[in-house]
N, C-alpha and C positions, 0 to 999 in steps of 0.2 A: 469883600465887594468885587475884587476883580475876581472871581469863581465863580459870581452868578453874572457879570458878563460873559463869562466864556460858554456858560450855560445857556443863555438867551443866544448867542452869536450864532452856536450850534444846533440849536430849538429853531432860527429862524432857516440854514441850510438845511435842516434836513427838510421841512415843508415844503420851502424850493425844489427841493431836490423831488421830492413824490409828487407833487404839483405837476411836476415836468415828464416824470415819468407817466405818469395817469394821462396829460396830455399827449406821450407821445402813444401807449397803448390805443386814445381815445383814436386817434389819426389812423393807425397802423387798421384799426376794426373797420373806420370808414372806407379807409382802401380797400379793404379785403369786400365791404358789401357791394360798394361799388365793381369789381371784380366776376364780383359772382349774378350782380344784376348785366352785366355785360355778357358773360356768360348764358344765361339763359334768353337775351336778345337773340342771341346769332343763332344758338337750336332753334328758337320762335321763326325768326325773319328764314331759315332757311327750312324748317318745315311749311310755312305758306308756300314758301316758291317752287318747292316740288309739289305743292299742291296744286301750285295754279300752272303750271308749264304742259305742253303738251310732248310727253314722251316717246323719244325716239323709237318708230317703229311702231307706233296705233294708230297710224292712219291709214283710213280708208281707200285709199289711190291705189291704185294697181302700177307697179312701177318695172318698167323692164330692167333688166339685166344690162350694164352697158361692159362691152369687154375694155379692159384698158391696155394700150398699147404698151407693147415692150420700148425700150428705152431706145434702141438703134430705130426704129421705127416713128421719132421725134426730129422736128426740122431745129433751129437751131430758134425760135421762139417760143421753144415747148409745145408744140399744137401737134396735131396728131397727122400724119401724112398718111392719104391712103391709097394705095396702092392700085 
């Protein structure tokens, strides 16, 4: 009698024990899909936004040339002194 309790004792940990593990695979998958749907947000959401922005250097304005002063040539608020 006491051999098929030790039977059943160990019948019931090993159930627990793959119950456990199968729950933790189950978790470890939903992380991983969760992951990779996160992933393919950020390619989505940042293919839109270079779709929809208007890229440096396509417009239409004709813009002059501004020279930029050398550094001895700045007053002491940064602004440009002109001579």
């Amino acid at each position: 009698m006491a051999n098929r309790s030790l039977s059943l004792k160990t019948g019931q940990s090993l159930l627990e024990t793959l119950s456990t593990f199968i729950v933790i695979i189950l978790l470890f998958g939903g992380i991983f899909k969760i992951w990779l749907w996160g992933n393919k947000q950020i390619v989505a959401r940042q293919v839109s936004y270079n779709a929809g922005r208007i890229a440096a250097g396509t417009s239409n304005i004709d813009y002059e040339l501004v020279k930029t002063a050398p550094a001895e040539e700045l007053n002491d608020a940064n602004t440009f002194v002109v001579p």
